[in-house]
Structures are given as structure tokens and as C-alpha cells.
SEDRENRO-143756 format. One record per residue: residue number from 0; residue in three letters; x, y, z of N, C-alpha, C in turn. Coordinates in nm, 3 decimals. Atoms other than C-alpha are relative to their C-alpha. Layout:
REM SEDRENRO-143756
num; residu; n_px; n_py; n_pz; ca_px; ca_py; ca_pz; c_px; c_py; c_pz
NUM; ALA; X; Y; Z; X; Y; Z; X; Y; Z
...
***
This chain:
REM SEDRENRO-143756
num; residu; n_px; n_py; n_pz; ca_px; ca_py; ca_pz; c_px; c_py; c_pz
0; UNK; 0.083; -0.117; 0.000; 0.000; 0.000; 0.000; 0.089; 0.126; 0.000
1; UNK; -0.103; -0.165; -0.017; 0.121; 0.376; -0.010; -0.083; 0.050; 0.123
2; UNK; 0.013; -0.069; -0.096; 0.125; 0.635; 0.249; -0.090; -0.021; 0.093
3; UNK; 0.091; -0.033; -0.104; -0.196; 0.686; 0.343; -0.116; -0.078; -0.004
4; UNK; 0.038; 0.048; -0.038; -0.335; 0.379; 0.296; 0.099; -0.113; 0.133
5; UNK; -0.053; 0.026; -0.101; -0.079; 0.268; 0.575; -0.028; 0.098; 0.096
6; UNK; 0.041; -0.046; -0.102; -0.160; 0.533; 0.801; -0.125; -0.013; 0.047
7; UNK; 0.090; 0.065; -0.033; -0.501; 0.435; 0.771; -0.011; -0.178; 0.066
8; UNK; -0.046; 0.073; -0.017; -0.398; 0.083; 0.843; 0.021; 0.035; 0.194
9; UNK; -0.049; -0.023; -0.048; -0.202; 0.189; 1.112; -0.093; 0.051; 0.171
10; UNK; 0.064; -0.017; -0.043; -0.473; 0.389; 1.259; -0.132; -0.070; 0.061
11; UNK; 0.066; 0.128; -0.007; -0.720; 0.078; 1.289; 0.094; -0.065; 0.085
12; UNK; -0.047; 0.090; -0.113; -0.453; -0.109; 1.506; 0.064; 0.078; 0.086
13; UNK; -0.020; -0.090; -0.097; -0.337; 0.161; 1.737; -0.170; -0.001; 0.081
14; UNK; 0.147; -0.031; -0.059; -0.721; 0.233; 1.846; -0.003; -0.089; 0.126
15; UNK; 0.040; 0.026; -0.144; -0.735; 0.010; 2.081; 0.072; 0.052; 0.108
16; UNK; -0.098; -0.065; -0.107; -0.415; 0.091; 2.245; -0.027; 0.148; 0.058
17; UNK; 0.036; -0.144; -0.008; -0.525; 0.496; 2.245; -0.154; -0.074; 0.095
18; UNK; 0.085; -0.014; -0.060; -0.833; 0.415; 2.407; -0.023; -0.137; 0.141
19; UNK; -0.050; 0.031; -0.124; -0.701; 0.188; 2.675; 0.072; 0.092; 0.064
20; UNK; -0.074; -0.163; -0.075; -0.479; 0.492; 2.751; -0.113; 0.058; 0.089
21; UNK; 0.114; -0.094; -0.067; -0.769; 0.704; 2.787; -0.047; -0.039; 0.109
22; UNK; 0.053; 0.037; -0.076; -0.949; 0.484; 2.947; 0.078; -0.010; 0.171
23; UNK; -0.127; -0.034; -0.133; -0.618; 0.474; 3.222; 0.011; 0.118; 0.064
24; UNK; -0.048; -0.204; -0.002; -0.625; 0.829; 3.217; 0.095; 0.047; -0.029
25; UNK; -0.135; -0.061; 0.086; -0.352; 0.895; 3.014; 0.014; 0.045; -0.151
26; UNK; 0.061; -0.048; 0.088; -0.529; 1.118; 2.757; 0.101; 0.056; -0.114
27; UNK; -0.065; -0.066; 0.037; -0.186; 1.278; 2.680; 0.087; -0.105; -0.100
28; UNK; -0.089; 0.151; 0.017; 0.010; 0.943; 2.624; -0.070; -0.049; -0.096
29; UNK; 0.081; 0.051; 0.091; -0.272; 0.820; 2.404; 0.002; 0.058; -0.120
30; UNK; -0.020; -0.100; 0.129; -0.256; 1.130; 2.142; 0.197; -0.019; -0.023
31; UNK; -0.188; -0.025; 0.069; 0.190; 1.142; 2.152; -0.039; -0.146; -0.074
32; UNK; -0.055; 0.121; 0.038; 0.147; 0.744; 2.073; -0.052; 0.028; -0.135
33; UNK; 0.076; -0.019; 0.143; -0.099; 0.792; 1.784; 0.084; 0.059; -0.080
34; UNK; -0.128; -0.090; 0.068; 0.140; 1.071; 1.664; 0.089; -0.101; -0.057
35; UNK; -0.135; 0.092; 0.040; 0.428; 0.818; 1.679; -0.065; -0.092; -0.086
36; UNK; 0.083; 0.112; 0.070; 0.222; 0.567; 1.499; -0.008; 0.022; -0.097
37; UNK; 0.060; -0.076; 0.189; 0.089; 0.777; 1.204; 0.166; 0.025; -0.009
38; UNK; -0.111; -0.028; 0.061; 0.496; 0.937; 1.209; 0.100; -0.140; -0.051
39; UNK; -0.094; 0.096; 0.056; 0.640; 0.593; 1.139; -0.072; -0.104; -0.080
40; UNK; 0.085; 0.075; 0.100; 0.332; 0.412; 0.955; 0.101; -0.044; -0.100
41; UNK; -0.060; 0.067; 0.133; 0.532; 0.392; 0.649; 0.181; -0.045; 0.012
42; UNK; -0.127; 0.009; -0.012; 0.896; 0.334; 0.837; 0.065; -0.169; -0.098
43; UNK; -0.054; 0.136; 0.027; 0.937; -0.038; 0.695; 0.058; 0.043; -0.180
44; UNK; -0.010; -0.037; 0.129; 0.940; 0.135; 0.326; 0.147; 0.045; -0.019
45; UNK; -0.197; -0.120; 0.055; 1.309; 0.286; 0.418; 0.047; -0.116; -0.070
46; UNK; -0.101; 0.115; 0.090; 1.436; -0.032; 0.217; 0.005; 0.056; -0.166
47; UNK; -0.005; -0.069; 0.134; 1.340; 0.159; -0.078; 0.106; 0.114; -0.006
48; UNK; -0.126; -0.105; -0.031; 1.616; 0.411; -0.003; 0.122; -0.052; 0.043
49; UNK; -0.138; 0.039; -0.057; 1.858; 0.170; 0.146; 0.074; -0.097; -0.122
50; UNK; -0.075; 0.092; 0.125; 2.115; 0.016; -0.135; 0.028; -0.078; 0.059
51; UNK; -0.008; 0.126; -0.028; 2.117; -0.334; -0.123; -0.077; -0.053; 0.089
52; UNK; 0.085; 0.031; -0.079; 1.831; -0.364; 0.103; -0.135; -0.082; -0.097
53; UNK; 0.128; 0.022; 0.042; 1.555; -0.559; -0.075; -0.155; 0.065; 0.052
54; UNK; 0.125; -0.035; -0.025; 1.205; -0.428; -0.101; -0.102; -0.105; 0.049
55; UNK; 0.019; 0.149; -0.074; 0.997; -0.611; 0.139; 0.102; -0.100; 0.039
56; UNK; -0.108; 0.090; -0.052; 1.263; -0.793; 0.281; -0.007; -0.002; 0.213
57; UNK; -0.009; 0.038; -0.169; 1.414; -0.743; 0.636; -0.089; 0.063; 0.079
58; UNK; 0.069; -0.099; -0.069; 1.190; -0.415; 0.707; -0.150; -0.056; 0.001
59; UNK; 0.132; 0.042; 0.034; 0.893; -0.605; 0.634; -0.036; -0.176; 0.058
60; UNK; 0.036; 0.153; -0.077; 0.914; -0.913; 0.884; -0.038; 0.050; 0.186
61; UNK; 0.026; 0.003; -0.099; 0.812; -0.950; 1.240; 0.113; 0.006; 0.089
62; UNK; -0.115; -0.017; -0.130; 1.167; -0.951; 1.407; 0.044; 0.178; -0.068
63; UNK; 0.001; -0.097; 0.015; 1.198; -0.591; 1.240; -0.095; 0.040; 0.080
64; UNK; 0.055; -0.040; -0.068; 0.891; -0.517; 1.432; 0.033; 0.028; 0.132
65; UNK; -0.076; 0.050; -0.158; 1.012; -0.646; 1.776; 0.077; 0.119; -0.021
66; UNK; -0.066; -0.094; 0.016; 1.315; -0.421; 1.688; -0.060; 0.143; 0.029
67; UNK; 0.038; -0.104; 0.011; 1.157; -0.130; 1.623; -0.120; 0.069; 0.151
68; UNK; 0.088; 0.009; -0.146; 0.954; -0.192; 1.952; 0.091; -0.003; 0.129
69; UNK; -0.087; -0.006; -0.057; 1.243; -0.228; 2.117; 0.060; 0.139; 0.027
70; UNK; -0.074; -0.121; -0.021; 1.420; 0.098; 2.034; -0.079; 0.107; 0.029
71; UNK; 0.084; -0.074; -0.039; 1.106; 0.243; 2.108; -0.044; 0.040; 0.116
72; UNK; 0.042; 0.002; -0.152; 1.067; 0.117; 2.458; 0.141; 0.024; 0.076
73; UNK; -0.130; -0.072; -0.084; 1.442; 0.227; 2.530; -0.020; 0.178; -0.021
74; UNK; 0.055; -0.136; -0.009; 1.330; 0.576; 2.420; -0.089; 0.059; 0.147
75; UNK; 0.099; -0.068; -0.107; 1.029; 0.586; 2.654; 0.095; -0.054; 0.163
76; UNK; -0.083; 0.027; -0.110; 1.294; 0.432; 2.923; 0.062; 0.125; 0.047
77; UNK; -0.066; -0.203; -0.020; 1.511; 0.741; 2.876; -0.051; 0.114; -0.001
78; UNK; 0.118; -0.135; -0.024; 1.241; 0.989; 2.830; -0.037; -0.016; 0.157
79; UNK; 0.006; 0.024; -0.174; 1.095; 0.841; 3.170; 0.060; -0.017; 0.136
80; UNK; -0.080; 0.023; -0.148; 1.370; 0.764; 3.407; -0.012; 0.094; 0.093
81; UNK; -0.007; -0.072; -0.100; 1.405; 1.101; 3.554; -0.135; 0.036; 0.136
82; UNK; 0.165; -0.049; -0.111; 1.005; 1.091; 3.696; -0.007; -0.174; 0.083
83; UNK; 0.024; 0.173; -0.116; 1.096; 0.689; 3.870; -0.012; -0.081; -0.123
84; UNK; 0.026; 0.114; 0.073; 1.097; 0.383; 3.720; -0.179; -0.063; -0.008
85; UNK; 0.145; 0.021; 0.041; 0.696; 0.352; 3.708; 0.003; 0.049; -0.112
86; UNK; 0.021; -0.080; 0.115; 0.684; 0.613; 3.476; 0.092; -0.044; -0.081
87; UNK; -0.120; 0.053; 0.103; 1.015; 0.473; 3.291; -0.096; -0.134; -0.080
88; UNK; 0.073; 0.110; 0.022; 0.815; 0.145; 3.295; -0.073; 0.005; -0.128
89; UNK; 0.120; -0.034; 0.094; 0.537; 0.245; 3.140; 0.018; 0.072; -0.113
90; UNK; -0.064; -0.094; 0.109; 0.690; 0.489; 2.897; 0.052; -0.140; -0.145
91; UNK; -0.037; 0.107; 0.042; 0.897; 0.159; 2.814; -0.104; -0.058; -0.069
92; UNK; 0.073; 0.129; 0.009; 0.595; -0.081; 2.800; -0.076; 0.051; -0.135
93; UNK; 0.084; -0.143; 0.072; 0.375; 0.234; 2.581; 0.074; -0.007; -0.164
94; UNK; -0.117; -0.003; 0.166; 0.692; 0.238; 2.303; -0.006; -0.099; -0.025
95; UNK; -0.026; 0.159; -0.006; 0.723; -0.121; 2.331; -0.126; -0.050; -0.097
96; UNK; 0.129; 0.033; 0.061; 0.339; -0.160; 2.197; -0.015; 0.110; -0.141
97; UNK; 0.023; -0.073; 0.103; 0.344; 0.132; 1.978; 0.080; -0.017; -0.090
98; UNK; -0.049; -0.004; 0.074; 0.627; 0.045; 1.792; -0.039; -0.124; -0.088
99; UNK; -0.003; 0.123; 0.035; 0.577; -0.290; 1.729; -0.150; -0.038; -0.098
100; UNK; 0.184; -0.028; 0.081; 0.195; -0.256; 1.613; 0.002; 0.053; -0.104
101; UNK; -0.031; -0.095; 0.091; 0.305; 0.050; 1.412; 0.095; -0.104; -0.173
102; UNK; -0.066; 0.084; 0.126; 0.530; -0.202; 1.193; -0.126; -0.111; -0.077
103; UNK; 0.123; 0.118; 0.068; 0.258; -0.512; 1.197; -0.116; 0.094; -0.073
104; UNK; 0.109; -0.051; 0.061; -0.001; -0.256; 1.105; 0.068; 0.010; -0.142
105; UNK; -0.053; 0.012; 0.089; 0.248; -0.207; 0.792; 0.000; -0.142; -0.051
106; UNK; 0.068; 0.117; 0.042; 0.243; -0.569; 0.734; -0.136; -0.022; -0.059
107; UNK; 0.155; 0.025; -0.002; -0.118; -0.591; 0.765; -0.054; 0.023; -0.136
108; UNK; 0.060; -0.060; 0.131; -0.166; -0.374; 0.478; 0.093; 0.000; -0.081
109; UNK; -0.150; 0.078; 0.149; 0.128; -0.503; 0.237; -0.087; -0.142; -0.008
110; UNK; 0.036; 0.087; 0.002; 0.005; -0.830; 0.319; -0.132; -0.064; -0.126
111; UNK; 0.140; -0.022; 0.087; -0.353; -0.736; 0.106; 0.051; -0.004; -0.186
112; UNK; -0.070; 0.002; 0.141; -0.111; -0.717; -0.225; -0.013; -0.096; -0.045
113; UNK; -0.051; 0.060; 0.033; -0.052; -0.912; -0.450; 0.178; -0.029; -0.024
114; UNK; -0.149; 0.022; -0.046; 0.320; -0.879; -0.388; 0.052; -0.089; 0.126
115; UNK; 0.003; 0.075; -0.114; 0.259; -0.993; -0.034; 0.147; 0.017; 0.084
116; UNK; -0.110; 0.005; -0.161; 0.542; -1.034; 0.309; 0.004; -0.156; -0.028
117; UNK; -0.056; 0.141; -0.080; 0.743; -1.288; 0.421; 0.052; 0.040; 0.155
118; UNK; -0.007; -0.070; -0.073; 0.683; -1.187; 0.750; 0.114; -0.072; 0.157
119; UNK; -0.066; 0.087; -0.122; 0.885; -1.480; 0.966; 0.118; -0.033; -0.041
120; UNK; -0.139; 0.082; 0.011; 1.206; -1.461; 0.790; 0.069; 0.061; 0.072
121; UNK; -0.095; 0.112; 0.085; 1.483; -1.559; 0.808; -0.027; -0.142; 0.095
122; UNK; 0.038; 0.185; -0.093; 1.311; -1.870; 1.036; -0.080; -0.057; -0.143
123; UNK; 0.076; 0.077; 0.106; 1.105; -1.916; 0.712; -0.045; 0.111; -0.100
124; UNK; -0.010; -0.101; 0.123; 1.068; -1.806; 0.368; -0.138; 0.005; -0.065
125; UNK; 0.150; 0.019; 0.043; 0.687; -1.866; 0.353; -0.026; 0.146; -0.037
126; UNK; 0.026; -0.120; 0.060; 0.556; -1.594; 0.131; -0.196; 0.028; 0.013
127; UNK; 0.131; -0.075; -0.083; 0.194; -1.412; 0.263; -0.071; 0.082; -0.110
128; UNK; 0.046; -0.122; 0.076; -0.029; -1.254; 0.034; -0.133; -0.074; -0.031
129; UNK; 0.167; 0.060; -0.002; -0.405; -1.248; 0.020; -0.059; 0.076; -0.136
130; UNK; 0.069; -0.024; 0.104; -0.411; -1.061; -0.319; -0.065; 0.106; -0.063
131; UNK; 0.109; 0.009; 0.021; -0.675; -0.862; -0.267; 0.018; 0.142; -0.132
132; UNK; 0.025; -0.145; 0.042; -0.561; -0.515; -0.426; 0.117; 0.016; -0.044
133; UNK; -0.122; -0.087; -0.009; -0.250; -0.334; -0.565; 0.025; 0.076; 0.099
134; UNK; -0.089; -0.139; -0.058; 0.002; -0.092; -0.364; -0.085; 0.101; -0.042
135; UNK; 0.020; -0.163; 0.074; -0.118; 0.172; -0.607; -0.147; 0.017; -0.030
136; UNK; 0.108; 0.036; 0.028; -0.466; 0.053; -0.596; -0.060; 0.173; 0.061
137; UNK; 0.074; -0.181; -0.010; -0.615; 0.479; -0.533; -0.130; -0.042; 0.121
138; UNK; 0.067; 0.031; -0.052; -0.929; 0.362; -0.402; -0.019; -0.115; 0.092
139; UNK; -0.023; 0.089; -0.114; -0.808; 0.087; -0.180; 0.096; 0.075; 0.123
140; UNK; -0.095; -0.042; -0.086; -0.555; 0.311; -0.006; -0.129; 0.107; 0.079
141; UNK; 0.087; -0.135; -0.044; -0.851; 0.609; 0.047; -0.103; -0.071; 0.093
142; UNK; 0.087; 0.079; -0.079; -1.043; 0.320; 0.191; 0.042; -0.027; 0.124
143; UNK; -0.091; 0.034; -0.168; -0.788; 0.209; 0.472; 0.021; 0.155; 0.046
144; UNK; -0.024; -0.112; -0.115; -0.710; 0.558; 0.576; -0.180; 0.038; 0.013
145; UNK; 0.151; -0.060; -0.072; -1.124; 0.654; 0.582; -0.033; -0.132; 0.083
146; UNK; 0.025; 0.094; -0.061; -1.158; 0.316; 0.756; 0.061; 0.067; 0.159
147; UNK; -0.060; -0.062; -0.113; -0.891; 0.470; 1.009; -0.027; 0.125; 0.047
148; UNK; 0.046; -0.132; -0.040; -1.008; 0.777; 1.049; -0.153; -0.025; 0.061
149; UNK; 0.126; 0.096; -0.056; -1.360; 0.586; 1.123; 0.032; -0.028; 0.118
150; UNK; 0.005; 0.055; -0.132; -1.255; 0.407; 1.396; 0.077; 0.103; 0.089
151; UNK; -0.040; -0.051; -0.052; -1.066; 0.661; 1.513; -0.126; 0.123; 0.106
152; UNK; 0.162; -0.070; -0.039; -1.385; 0.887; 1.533; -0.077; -0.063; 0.135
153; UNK; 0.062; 0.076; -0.100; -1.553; 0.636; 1.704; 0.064; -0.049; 0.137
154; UNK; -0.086; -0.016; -0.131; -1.274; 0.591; 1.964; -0.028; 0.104; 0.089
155; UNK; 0.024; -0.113; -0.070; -1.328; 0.917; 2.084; -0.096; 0.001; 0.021
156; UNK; 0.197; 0.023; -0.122; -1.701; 0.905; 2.127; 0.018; -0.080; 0.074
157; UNK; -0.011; 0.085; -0.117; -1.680; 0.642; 2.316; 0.100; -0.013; 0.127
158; UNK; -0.057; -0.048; -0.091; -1.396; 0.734; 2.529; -0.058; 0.096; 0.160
159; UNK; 0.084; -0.075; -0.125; -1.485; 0.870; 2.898; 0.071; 0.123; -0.034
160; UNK; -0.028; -0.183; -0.001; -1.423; 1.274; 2.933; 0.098; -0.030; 0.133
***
């Protein structure tokens, strides 16, 4: 998919996480993650910029995710330390989910290609693809981001004040 049918994407599997926030009371934490979410939606695509990186390749598996969930939850470590290790924790645990989602939600919606992921290599070279649409498909991408912007809507109504 392009852009902004990955941020739509993207936006559909964050939702829950944002409105467990809320629901925590951490109204603030719920909007930065979203942020981070929509700002790295399309991060798995840097292979298209990296020489000798295959397209769909390493950026486009599940231990890239982990990764990226990783360096996410050492961020919210170091952002948080100075307010205690609760708040480090959680900062941690917060990056840890947002990053990692933020990639699979990229999957999710590659996956719909006919190009398709191989999302468990290098343990296996099984190739993933359900077909349904092109990357460049216009009206499949306008669909996942109004899909995400949908549920997003509806997150917020239903959210407590």
C-alpha cells in the first residue's frame, strides 16, 4: 500500500491501544502514541532508499517489528527515568506496543497485495499474500485511511471525558 493507505492501516490497530490509555487516564500518552504511529506508519518502506536492502525484505518481517519496539521502549525508558521507574516502565511498556503494532499494522496492509510479506524470515521463507488489491490501488488506499479515520472517530465518542 502507499502512504496513506498505511496510516489508515495503522490507525485501525493503534485504536485500541489509544483508548485503553484514555481509558487509564492517560489522555496525553494516548494522542503522543498515535502521533508516533501515524509518524512511522510507512517506516518499513526505508528499504526503498537503502542500497542493497531488498524491497519487502528485512523491514517487512516481524523480528523488524520487535526491533523497532524495542528501540522504542528504550526511548520511553530514557524519556521516563528522571520521573521513577513507574513512569520509565510504562513509557517503556507504551513504546514497546506502539512500535511494534506500528510495523505489523504495515504488514497488515502489504500483506492485502498481491506482492505480499514474508513476514517470519529468516526462520522461514513462507511468502503471505491475500491478493486482494495493488500498492497503487487509489481507491483501496482512500479506503484504509477513511476506515482509520472511522474508527478513530468512534474511539473518541466512546472514550470517557
Amino acid at each position: 500500500m502507499y502512504r496513506l493507505g498505511h496510516q489508515g492501516t495503522t490507525l485501525v490497530v493503534y485504536a485500541p491501544l489509544g483508548l485503553a490509555l484514555i481509558i487509564a487516564g492517560r489522555p496525553t500518552l494516548a494522542v503522543a502514541g498515535g502521533g508516533v504511529s501515524l509518524a512511522l506508519s510507512s517506516l518499513p518502506d526505508v528499504d526503498q532508499r537503502l542500497p542493497g536492502v531488498q524491497h519487502r525484505g528485512v523491514t517487512h518481517t516481524l523480528g523488524f517489528a520487535v526491533a523497532v519496539g524495542a528501540v522504542l521502549a528504550a526511548a520511553g525508558w530514557l524519556v521516563g527515568s528522571d520521573a521513577g521507574v513507574g513512569t520509565a516502565a510504562e513509557l517503556a511498556a507504551v513504546g514497546f506496543t506502539v512500535g511494534t503494532a506500528t510495523v505489523v499494522s504495515h504488514l497488515l496492509a502489504d500483506v492485502i497485495t498481491p506482492m505480499g510479506i514474508n513476514p517470519f524470515w529468516p526462520v522461514s521463507d513462507r511468502h503471505y499474500t491475500f491478493g486482494v488489491c495493488r500498492a497503487d490501488n487509489t481507491l483501496a488506499n482512500y479506503a484504509l485511511l477513511a476506515l482509520g479515520i472511522a474508527v478513530t472517530v468512534a474511539v473518541v465518542a466512546v472514550a470517557p471525558r
